[in-house]
N, C-alpha and C positions, 0 to 999 in steps of 0.2 A: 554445196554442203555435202562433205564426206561421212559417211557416218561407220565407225569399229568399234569393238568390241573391246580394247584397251589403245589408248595413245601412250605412246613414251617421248618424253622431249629428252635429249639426247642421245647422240648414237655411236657411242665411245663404249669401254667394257663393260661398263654396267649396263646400258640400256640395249644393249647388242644381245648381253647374255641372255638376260632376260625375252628379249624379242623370238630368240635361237630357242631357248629353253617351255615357253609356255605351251606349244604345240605340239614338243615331242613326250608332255605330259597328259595334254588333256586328251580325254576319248573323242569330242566333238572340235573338229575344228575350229577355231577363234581370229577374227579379222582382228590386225592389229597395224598401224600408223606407227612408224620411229621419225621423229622432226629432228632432223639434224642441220647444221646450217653451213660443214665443211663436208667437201667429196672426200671418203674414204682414204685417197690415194694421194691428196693435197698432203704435200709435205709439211703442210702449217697447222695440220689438224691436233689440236690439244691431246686429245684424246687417244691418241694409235701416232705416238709422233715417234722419235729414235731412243725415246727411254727403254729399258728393261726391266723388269719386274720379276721378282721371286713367288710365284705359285705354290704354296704348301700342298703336301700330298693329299691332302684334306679336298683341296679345291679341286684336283685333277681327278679327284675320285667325284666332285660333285658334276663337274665337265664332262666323265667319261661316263655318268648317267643320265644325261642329257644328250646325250650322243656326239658331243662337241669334239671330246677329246681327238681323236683317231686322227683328224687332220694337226692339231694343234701339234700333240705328239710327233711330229716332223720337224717342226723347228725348234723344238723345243731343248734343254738340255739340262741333264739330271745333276742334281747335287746330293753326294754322295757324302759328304763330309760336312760339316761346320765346327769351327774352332772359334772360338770366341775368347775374347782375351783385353788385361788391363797393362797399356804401354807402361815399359817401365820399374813395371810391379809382376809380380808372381802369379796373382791370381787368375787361372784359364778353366777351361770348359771345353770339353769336345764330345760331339756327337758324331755316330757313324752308323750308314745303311748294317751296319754287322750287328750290333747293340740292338737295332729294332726291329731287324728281320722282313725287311723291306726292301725293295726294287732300287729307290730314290729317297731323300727323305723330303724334296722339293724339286723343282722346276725353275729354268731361269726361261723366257720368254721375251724378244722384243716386242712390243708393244705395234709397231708397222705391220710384222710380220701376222700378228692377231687380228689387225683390222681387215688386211684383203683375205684371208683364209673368213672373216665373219660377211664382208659384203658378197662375197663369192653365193657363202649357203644364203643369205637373206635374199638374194636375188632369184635363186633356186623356188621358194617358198611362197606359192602365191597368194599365202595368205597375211604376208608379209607388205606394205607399202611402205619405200623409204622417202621422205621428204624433203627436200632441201631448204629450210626454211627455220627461222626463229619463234619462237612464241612472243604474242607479244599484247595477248590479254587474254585471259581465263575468266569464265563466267561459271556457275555452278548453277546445276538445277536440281530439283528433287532424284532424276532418276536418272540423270547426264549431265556430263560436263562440256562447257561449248566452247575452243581452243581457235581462237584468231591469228592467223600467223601472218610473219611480214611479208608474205607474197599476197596477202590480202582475202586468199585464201581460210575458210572455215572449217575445222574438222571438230563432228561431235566422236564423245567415246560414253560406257560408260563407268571407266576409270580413268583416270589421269597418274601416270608414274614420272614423276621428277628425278629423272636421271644426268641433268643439265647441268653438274658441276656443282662446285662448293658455294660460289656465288647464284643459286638457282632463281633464276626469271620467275621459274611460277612459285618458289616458295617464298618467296619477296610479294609476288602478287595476292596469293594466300595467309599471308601472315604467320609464316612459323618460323620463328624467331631462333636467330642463330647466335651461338655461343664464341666468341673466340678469343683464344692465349698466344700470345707471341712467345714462340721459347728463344726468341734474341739468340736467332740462329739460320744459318742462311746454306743449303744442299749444292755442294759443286758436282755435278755428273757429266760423267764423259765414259769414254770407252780406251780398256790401257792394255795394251798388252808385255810379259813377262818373261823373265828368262829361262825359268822352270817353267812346267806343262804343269797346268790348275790342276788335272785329274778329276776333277769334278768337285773341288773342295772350295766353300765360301766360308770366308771370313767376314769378325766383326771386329773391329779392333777400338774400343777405348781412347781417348784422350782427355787431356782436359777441355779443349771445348768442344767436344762432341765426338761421335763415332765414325770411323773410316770404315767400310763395307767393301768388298770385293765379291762380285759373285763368278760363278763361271759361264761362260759362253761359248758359243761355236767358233772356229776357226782358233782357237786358242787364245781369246781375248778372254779379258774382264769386264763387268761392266762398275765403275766404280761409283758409289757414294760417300760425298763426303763432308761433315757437316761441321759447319767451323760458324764460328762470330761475326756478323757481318760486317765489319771494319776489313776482320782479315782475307775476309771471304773474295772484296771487292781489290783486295791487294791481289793473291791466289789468280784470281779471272785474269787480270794483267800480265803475269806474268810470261816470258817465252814457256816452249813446252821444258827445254832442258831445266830449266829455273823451277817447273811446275812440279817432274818429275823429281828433283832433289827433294824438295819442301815433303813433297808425297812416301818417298823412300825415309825420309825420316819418323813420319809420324806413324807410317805402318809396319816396318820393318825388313827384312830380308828372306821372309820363307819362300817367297817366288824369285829367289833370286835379282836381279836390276831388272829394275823396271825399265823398260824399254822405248815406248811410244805412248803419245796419249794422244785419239780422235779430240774431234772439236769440243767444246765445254758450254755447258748452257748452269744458270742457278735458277733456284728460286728460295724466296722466305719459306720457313716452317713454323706453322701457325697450328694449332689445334682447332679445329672448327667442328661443331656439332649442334646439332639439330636436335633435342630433347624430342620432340613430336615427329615420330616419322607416318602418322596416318590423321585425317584429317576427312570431314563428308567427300568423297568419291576423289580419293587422291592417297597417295604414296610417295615416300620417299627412299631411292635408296642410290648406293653408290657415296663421289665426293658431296653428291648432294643433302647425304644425313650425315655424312662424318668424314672430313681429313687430318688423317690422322701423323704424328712427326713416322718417318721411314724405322727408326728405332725397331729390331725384331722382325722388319719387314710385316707387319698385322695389319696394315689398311687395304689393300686390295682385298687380302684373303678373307678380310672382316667382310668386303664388298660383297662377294663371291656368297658369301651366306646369307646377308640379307638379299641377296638377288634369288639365291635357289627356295629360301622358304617363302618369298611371294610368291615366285612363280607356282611352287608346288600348293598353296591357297588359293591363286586365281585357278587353277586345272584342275581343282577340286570342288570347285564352291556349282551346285546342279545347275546355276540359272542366271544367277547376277553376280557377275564378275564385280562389282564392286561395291556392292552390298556392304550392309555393317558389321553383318558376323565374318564376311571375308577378309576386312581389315583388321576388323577386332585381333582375327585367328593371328595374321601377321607381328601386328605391334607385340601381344604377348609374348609370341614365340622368339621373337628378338631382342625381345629388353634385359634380360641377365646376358646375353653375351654381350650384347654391344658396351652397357656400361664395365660387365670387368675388363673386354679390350683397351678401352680408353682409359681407363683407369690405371691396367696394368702397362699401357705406354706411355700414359705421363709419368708415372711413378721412377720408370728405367730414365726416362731423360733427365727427371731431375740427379737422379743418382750416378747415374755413370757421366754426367757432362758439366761437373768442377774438379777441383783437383784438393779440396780440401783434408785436411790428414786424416780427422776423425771417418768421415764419406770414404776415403778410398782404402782406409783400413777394412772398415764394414765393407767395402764389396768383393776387396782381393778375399775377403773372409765365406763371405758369400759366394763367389764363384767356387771357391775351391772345395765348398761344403756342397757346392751341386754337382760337381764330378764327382764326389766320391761318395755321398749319400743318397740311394736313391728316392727316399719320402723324399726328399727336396728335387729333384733331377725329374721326376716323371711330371709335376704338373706342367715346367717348363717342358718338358718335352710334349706333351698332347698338345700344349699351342703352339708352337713351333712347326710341327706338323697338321697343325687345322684340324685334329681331331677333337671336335669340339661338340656339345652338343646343341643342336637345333630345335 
């Protein structure tokens, strides 16, 4: 029997951050357990696999007081630009590091390259135990929780954070009941590169069934998202690359010139899943395990990113019992108006920019072009966009 001061079951960006983050907060050091059930470096780890992901300034500002940044910041690559825009139709949008007087207005980040730069520090950290192992019953007591894992192995804590994905073992086991919407839509990603040089500029680009996303990357690549119908989606996956690359150069256009190559391609469905209760007697939720969210505006990680930094900063603050009831109390309050307007404001964008209906795409070429040139309308999209949000 192990006994810490908080366990986390998974150990992918949320539960890593969090793991990284609680120690460079608290005054007293804190024993903490991460049960993960993939090695870091397993090319099959869900969690830190060859995706990309877009970091608002917001996040890297919460990273770089955590101290995380400074490594991160090395593989990292700044997007200086965002142009958003409806195929087709007139209606665009652009944002630039000039306009907001900022360094970056985001980060593009491999997701691989994040997980060895986090096993590197947790291994450093000896207050850190990594486990390799699944959960695979949870018990609750008045003043600990008792975490059975399939190595047969027992660890108490006494908090439990469910950072184990959108399908969460322990929030199945716990009973907190998850929400989810098909948006009859299915994410092609791969990696593309272009005939122009990005310059550090990401796009969003509009269709009718969904949004195409280019962000920029190192070595001059792209990383692309792209979210179509799942009939078509499963046509798309089939095709050769030159077959891919034509379909692709259509629906997003020419600003980077011919597209050139596309890396290998993986999908998934995009689902809205959410987790109404993210605190529960000596348990937390956060990460894919309180919400995943469609890619739309790029907001689920960054949404993550916030609910990872306001626990952390309520367990490294709470004198005594890390998972006490005014510690979770502090948590759930402090996250409940953001999480619902994020999800709220990314369902809303999916419905609206992913048909092609006349009256829908009048209002939004109508709406983009009122957000580039007024800015009451243009700053609230801009503070989320940048993750300056309040916590």
């Amino acid at each position: 029997m192990k006994q810490f001061d908080v366990v986390i079951a998974g150990g992918a960006m949320a539960g890593m951050t969090l793991a990284l983050a609680i120690n460079k907060l608290s005054k007293q050091p804190l024993s903490i357990a991460v049960i993960e059930p993939f090695p870091v470096d397993d090319l099959a780890h869900p969690g830190f696999d060859s995706r990309s992901i877009a970091l608002s300034y917001g996040s890297a500002a919460i990273l770089r007081k955590f101290g995380l940044w400074e490594e991160i910041a090395k593989i990292a690559t700044p997007i200086e630009h965002i142009h958003v825009s409806d195929r087709t139709h007139a209606g665009m949008t652009d944002i630039a590091t000039q306009e907001v007087g900022l360094e970056a207005l985001g980060y593009v980040v491999e997701l691989a390259d994040v997980g060895r730069i986090y096993y590197r520090q947790a291994q450093l950290d000896d207050n850190i135990e990594l486990i390799q192992a699944s959960v695979s019953q949870v018990t609750r007591h008045e003043k600990k929780v008792q975490i059975r894992l399939t190595n047969e192995t027992v660890v108490e804590g006494k908090l439990l954070v469910a950072a184990d994905g959108a399908i969460s073992t322990c929030c199945q086991q716990l009973g907190h009941e998850l929400t989810e919407h098909n948006f009859d839509q299915v994410a092609v990603i791969a990696n593309v590169t272009t005939e122009l040089a990005h310059k550090g500029q990401a796009f969003e680009r509009f269709t009718e069934s969904g949004p195409v996303a280019l962000l920029p990357m190192s070595e001059g690549r792209m990383s692309l998202v792209w979210c179509l119908h799942p009939e078509h989606a499963t046509e798309v996956m089939d095709y050769d690359d030159k077959q891919f690359l034509s379909e692709l150069q259509t629906a997003f256009g020419w600003r980077l010139g011919k597209l050139k190559k596309v890396g290998q391609r993986a999908s998934y469905p995009l689902l809205l899943r959410y987790r109404k209760e993210n605190v529960s007697h000596r348990f937390a939720v956060v990460g894919n395990a309180a919400q995943t969210l469609h890619p739309i505006a790029g907001q689920g990680f960054n949404l993550g990113i916030r609910d990872v930094a306001t626990l952390a900063e309520s367990i490294a603050h709470s004198t005594h019992d890390v998972g006490c009831y005014q510690v979770l109390k502090r948590f759930k309050q402090s996250r409940s108006d953001d999480r619902d307007a994020t999800i709220e404001m990314t369902s809303a964008l999916v419905h609206l920019f992913s048909n092609d209906y006349l009256a829908t795409r009048i209002g939004r070429n109508v709406g983009l072009f009122a957000m580039d040139n007024l800015p009451i309308l243009k700053t609230p999209l801009l503070r989320r966009t940048l993750g300056l949000v309040s916590r």
